[in-house]
C-alpha positions in Angstrom: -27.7 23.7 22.5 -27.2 27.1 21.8 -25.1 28.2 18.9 -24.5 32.0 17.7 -27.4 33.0 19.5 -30.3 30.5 18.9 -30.9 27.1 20.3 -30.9 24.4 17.5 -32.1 20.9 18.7 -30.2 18.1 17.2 -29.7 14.2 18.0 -26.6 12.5 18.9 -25.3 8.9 17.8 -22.1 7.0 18.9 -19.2 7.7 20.9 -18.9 10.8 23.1 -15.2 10.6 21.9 -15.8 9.8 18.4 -14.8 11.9 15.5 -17.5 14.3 15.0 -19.6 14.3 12.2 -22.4 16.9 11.5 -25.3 15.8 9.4 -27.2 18.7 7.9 -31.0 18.2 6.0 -32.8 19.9 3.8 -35.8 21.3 2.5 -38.5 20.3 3.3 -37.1 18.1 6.0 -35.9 17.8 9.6 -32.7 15.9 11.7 -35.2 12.6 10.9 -33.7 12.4 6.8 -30.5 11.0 8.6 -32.4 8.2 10.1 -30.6 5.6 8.6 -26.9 7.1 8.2 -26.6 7.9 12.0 -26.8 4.5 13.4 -24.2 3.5 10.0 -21.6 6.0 11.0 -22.2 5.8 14.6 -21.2 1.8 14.2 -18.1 2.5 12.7 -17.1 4.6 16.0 -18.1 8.4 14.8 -20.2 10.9 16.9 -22.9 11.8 14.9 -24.9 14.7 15.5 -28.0 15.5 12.7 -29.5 19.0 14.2 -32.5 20.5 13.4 -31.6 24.0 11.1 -32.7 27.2 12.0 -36.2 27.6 11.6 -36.9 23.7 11.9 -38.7 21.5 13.9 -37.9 21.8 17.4 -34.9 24.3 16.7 -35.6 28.3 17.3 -37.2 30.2 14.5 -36.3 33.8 14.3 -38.6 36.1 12.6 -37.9 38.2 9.4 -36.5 36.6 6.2 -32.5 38.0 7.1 -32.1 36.1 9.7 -32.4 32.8 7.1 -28.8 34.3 5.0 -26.4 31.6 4.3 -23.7 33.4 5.9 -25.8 33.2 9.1 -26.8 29.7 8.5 -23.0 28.5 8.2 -22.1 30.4 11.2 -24.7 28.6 13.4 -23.0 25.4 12.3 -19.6 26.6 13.0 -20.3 27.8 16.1 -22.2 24.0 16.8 -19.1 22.4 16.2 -17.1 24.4 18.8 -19.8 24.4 21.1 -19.9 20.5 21.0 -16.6 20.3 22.2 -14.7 19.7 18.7 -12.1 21.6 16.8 -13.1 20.4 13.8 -16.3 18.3 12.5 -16.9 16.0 9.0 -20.0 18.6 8.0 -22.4 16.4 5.3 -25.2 18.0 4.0 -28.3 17.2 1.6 -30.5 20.1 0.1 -30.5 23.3 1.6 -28.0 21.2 4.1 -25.6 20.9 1.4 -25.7 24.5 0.5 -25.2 25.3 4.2 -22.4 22.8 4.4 -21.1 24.6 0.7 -20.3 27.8 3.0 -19.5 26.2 5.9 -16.4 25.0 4.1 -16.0 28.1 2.7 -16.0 30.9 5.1 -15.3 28.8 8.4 -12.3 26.0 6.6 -10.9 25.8 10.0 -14.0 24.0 10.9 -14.4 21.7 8.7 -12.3 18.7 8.4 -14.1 16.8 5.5 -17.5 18.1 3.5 -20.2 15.7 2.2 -23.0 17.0 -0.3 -25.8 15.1 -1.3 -28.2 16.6 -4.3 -26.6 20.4 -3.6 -24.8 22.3 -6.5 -21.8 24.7 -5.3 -23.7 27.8 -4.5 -21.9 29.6 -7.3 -22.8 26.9 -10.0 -26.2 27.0 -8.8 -26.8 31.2 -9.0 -25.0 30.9 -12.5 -27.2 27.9 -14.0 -30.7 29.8 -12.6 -28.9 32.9 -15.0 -28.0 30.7 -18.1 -29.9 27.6 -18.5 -33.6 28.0 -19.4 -33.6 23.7 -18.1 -32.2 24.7 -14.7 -34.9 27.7 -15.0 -37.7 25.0 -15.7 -36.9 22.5 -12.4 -36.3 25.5 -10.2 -39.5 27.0 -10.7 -40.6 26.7 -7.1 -37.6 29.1 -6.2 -39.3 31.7 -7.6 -43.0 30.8 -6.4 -41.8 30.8 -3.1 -40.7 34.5 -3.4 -44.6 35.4 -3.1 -46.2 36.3 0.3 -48.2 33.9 2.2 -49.3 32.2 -1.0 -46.8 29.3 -0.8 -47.6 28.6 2.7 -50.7 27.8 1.9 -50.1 25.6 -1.0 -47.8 23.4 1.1 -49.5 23.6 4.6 -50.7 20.0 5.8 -51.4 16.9 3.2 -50.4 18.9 0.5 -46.3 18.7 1.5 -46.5 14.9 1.0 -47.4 15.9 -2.8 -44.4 17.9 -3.0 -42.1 15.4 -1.5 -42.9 12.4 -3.9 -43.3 15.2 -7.1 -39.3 15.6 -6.1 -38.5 11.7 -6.5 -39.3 10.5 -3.1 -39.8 6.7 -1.9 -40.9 7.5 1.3 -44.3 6.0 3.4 -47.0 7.5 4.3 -45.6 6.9 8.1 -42.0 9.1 7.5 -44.3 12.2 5.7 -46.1 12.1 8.8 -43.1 13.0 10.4 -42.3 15.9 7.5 -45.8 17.0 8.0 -45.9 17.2 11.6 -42.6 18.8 11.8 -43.3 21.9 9.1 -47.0 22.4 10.9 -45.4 23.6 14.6 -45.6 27.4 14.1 -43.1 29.5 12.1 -41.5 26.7 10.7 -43.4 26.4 7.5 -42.3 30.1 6.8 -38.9 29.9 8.2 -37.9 27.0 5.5 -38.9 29.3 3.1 -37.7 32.0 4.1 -34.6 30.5 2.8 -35.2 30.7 -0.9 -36.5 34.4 0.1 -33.2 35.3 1.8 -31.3 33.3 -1.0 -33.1 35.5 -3.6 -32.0 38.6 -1.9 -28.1 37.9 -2.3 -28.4 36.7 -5.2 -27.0 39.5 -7.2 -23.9 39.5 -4.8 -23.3 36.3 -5.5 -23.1 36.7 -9.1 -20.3 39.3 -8.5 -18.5 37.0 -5.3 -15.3 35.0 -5.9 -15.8 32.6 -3.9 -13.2 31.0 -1.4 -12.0 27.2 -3.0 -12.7 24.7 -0.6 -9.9 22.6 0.7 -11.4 19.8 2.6 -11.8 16.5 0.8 -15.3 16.7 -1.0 -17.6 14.0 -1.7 -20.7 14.9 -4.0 -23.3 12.6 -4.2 -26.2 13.0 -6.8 -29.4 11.2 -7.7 -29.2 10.0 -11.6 -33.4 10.8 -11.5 -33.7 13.8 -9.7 -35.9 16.1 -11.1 -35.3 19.5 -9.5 -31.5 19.8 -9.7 -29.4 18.7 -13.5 -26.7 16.5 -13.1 -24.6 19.2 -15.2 -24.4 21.2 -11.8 -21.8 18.0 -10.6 -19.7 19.0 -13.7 -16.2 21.6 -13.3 -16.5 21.6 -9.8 -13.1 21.5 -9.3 -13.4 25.5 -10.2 -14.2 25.8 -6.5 -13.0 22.6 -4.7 -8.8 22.8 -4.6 -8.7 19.4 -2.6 -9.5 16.1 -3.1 -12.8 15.7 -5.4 -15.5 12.6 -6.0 -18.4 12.7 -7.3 -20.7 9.6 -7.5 -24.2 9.6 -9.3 -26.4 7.3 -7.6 -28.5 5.3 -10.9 -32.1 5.4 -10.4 -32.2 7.8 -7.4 -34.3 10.8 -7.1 -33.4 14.0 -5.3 -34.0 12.6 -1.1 -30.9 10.5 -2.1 -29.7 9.1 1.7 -33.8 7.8 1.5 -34.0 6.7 -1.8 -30.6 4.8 -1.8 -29.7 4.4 2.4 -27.2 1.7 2.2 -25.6 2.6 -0.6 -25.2 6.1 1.2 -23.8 5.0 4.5 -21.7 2.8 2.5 -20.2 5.5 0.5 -20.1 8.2 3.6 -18.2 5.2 5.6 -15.8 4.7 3.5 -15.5 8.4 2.9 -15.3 9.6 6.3 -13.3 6.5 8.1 
């Protein structure tokens, strides 16, 4: 389907006249994370859709680290939603998803009905914490490899990825990293999902200086008590930025692919959130 210029691929679940419900994945990842939460959602009578991002998978890949900006990245998904038919969507995110479903809420509210973020600091919090705390500094040390050239492509191209993965808390078989591997190997991907941090890296100064929009959608924040890439103090004071309803639920002995690591307890939660 084509949103604000590219064609993102995506898969659909449950009702045609369902509530809609986007499902957004992150790094290094594809639509497939949601596995498990779009038959649970679809069940209870929602339309879920989990695309492909930008630059993954199956979904277009422009060229040139600017087109990966978060401000493009949340107008894709805004644009999704209308072209799907829907005024508004539930917009859930993990990862990079989260951070796209952060400014989703933010710069497009009339868009977004209810916002779900799974192991994804506000993007505020985050750019402050990579400033402040040496700890943050420490687990976010990629973010900064993956400013070189070429370099961290080839550190993560093939087998390697599945290193990565389970170094980040994950569960998963050998069978579902097949799926990551394949997936990150079609070409430009690899350097499209970096090309995130790149972009991110770039604005970073302005978002230092930004006052950020407060979110008014109902926000859910779910965070793995064992993940080892993002602190749980990034949960803390987020109602700085969130002016509606607020929850956040630590998930004990979860690492950072949270909806893998604890899938029922996920769809459970998201159910009860979004019904």
């Amino acid at each position: 389907m084509k949103a604000n210029g590219i064609r993102l691929h995506y898969v659909e679940a449950g009702p045609p006249q369902g509530p809609l419900v986007l499902l957004l994945h992150g790094f290094p990842e594809f639509w497939y994370s949601w596995r498990h939460q779009l038959p649970a959602l679809a069940a209870r009578g929602m339309r879920v859709v989990a695309p492909d991002l930008r630059g993954y998978n199956l979904s277009d890949k422009p060229t040139g680290v600017a087109a990966y900006d978060i401000d493009l990245l949340a107008q894709d998904i805004a644009e999704l939603v209308a072209a799907l038919g829907a005024p508004r969507a539930a917009v859930v995110g993990h990862d990079w998803g989260g951070a796209v479903a952060w400014q989703t809420a933010m710069r497009h509210p009339d868009r977004v009905s209810r916002l779900g973020i799974l192991a994804c600091p506000h993007p505020f919090a985050m750019a402050r914490a990579l400033v402040k705390s040496r700890a943050q500094r420490r687990r976010s040390w990629y973010m900064f490899f993956f400013q070189l050239p070429l370099l961290p492509e080839r550190r993560l191209a093939g087998d390697r990825l599945r290193g990565w993965i389970r170094g980040w808390g994950g569960t998963l078989p050998d069978a579902d990293l097949d799926r990551y591997v394949e997936a990150l190997a079609r070409p430009g991907a690899l350097t499209a999902a970096l090309n995130y941090y790149r972009a991110a890296f770039r604005r970073w100064p302005r978002s230092l200086r930004e006052r950020p929009p407060r979110v008014d959608a109902p926000t859910l924040v779910l965070w793995g008590q064992k993940d080892p890439v993002l602190g749980l103090e990034l949960t803390e004071h987020l109602d700085r930025w969130v002016a509606g309803p607020l929850r956040v639920e630590v998930l004990a002995g979860v690492g950072h692919f949270v909806q893998q690591d604890a899938p029922d307890e996920v769809s459970r939660l998201l159910c009860e959130f979004l019904c």
